[in-house]
C-alpha positions in Angstrom: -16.7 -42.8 -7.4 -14.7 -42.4 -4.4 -11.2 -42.7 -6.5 -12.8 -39.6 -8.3 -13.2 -38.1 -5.7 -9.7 -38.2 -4.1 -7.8 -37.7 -7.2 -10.0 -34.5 -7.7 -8.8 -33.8 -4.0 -5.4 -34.0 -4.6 -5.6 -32.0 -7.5 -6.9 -29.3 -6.4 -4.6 -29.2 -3.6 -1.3 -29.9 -5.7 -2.6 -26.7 -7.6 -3.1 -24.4 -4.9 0.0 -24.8 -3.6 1.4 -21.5 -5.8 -0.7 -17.8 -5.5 0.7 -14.9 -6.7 -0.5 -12.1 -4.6 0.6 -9.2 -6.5 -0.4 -8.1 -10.2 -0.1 -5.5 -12.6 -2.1 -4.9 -16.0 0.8 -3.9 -18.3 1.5 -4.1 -22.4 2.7 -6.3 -24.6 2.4 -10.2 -23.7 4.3 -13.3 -23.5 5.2 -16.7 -21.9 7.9 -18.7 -20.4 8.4 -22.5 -19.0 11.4 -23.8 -17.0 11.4 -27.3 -15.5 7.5 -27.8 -14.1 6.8 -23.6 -14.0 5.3 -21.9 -16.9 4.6 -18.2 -16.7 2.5 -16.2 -18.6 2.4 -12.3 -18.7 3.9 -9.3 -20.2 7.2 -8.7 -22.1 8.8 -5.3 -21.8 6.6 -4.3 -18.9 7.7 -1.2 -17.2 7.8 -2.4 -13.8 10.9 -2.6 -11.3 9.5 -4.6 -9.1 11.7 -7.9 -8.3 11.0 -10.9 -6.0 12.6 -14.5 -5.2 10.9 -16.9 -2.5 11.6 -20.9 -3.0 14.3 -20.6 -4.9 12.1 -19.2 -7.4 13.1 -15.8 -8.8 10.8 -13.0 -10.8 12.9 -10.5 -12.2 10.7 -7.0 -13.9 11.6 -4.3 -15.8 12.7 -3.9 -19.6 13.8 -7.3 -21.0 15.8 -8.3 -24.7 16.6 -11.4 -26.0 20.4 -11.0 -26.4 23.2 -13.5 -27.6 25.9 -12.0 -25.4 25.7 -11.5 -21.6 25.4 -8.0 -20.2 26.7 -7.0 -16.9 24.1 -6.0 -14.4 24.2 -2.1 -13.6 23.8 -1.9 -9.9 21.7 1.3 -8.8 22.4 2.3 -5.1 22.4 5.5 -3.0 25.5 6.2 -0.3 24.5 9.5 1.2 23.1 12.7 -1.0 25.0 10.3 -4.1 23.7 7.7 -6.5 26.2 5.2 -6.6 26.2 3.3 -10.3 28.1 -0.2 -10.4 28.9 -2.5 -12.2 31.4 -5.9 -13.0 35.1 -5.2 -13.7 36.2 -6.4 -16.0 33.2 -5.6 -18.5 35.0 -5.3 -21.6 33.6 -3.0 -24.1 30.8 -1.5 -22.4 30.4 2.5 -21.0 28.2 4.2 -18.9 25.1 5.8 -20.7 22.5 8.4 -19.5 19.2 10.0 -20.7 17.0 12.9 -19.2 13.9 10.6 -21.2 13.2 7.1 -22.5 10.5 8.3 -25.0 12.5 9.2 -27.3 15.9 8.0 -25.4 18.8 10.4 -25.8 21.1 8.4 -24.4 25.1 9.8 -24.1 28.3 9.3 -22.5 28.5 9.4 -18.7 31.5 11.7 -18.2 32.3 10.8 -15.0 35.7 8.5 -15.3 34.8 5.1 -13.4 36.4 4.1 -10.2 37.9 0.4 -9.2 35.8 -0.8 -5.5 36.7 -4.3 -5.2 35.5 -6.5 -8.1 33.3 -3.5 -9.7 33.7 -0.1 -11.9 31.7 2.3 -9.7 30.7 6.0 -10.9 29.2 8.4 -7.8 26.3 10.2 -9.9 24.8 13.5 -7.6 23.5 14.7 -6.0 20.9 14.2 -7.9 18.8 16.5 -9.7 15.9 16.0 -11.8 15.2 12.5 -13.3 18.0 9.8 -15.1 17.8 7.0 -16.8 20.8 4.6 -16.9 22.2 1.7 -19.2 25.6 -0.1 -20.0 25.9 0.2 -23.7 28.7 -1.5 -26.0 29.1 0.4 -29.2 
């Protein structure tokens, strides 16, 4: 009975060793497992939230499964500007925006991109009225 007991202890401790403090009820569903961690919650969900801790990272907003890798667009504000950036060299891939997601209009940034180190940048602004940004390789 005791050797119940303590292995009943010790699980309930090794399991309360992770909490997730923050939640959102989104659509859509899904899971994920990598190494000991499995994850279970929404595909697709709207939110831009992001978080590491542990070397543990949670990464939100609009996912696809994709064969190829896509640069990460880098959103960032210098002054009354929106500064877009992203990886150079990214071979094939423009600059899109659209005034909507639902339904997306998305066209061609006009705005020739600029060399800043190791990234294309494009100074979007100021801003006025809402945008919606995405790398896009025809």
């Amino acid at each position: 009975m005791k050797t119940l007991a303590l292995l009943l202890a010790l699980t309930t401790t090794a399991a309360a060793q992770y909490t997730i403090r923050w939640h959102t009820m989104d659509a859509g569903g899904g899971s994920g497992a990598a190494g000991a961690f499995e994850m279970r919650g929404t595909l697709g969900q709207p939110d831009p939230f992001s978080g590491a801790a542990g070397g543990v990272i949670c990464v939100g907003g609009y996912w696809s499964l994709l064969d190829e890798a896509v640069p990460l667009l880098r959103i960032f504000r210098v002054g009354p500007n929106v500064v877009l950036g992203w990886p150079n060299p990214s071979p094939g891939f423009a600059l899109q925006a659209s005034p909507n997601l639902v339904p997306p209009s998305w066209t061609a940034v006009a705005i020739a991109p600029v060399n800043v180190g190791s990234e294309l940048q494009v100074t979007w602004g100021p801003p006025g009225g809402r945008h919606f940004f995405r790398l896009h390789r025809p």
